[in-house]
C-alpha positions as CSV (number, residue, x, y, z in Angstrom):
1,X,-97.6,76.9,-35.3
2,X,-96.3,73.7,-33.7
3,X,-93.6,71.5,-34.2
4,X,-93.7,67.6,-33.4
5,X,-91.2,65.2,-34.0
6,X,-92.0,61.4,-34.7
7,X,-91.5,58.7,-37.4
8,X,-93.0,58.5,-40.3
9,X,-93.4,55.9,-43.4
10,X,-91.3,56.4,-46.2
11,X,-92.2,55.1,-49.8
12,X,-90.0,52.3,-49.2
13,X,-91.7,51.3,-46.6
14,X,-89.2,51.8,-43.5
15,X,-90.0,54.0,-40.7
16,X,-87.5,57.5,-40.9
17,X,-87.5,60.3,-38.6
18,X,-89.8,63.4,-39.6
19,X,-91.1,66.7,-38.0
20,X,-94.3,67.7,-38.7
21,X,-95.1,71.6,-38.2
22,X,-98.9,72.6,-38.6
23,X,-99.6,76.1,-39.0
24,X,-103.3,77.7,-39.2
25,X,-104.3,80.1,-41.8
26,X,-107.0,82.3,-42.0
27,X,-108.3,82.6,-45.8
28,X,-111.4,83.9,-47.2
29,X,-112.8,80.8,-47.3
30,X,-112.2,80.1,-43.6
31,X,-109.5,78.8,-42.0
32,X,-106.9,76.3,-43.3
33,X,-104.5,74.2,-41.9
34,X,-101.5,73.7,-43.3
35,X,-98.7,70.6,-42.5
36,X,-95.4,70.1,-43.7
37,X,-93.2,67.2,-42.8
38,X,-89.6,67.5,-42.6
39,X,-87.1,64.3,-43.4
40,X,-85.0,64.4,-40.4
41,X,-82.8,61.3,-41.8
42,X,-79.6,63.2,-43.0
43,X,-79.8,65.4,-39.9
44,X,-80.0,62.2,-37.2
45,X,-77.0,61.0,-39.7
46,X,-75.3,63.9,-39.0
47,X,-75.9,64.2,-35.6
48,X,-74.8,60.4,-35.0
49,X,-71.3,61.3,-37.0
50,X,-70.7,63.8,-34.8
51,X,-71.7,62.1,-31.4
52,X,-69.2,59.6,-32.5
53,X,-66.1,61.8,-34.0
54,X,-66.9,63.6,-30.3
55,X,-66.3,60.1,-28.3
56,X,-63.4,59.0,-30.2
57,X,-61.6,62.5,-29.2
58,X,-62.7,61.4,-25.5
59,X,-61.6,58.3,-26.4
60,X,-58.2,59.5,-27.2
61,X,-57.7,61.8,-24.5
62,X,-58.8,59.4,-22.2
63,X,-56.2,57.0,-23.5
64,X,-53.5,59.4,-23.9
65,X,-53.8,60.6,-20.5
66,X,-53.4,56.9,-18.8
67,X,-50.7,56.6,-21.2
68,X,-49.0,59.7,-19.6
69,X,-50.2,58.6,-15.9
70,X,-48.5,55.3,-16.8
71,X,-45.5,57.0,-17.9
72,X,-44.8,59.1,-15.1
73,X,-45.4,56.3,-13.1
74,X,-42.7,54.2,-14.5
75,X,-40.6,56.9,-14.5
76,X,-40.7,57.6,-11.2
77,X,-40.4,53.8,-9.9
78,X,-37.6,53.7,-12.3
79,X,-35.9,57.2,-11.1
80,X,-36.5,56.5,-6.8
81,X,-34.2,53.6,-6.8
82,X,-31.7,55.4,-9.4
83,X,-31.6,58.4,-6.7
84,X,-30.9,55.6,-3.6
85,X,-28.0,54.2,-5.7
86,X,-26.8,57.8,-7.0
87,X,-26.8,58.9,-2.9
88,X,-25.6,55.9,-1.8
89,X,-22.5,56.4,-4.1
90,X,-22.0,60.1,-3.3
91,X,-21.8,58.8,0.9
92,X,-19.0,56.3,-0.5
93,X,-17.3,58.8,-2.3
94,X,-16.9,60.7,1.3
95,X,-16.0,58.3,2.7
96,X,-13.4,56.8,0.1
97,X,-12.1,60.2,0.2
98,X,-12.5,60.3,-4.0
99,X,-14.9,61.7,-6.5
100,X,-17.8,60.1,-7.5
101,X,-16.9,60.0,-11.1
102,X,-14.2,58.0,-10.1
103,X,-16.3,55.1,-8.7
104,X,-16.7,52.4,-11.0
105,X,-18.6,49.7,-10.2
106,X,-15.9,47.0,-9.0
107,X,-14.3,49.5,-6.9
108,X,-17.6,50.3,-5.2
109,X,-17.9,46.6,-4.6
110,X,-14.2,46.4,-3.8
111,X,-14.3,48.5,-0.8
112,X,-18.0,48.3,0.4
């Protein structure tokens, strides 16, 4: 028994995908061989569907995953000069000699 895939005519007209499996067979009045082709169109469909569904999930990791890279990477240019500000008051408040809840922006400016 063997198993080839290829194209084959349809009615129609158009070419469609087929498998065509020949088997031998002994009978009493000698061997026979016996073919059967297979319409592979719903399957290729099928396949094709699901080739696709798979990318679009890449797809959407992909693009959730820069979105998350992008993220983070705002965040932290956002947050490092937030931090310099945020230790830059506390040294004031030392040497102000008050808490740093108590700096307000115009004393800060005030006294720098």
């Amino acid at each position: 028994k063997s198993n080839v895939e290829t194209y084959g005519q349809h009615k129609d007209g158009r070419l469609i995908p087929v498998t065509v499996s020949l088997t031998n067979h002994e009978h009493a009045n000698g061997k026979l061989l016996i073919g059967t082709f297979r319409d592979l169109t719903k399957q290729r469909q099928t396949e094709r569907e699901a080739l696709k569904a798979r990318e679009m999930m890449v797809g959407d990791s992909v693009a959730e995953s820069a979105s998350q890279d992008m993220l983070r990477y705002v965040e932290h240019e956002v947050r490092q000069p937030l931090n310099g500000i945020m230790g830059n008051l506390d040294l004031l408040a030392d040497d102000l000699g008050v808490d740093e809840k108590d700096l307000k922006p115009e004393v800060c400016r005030e006294r720098a």
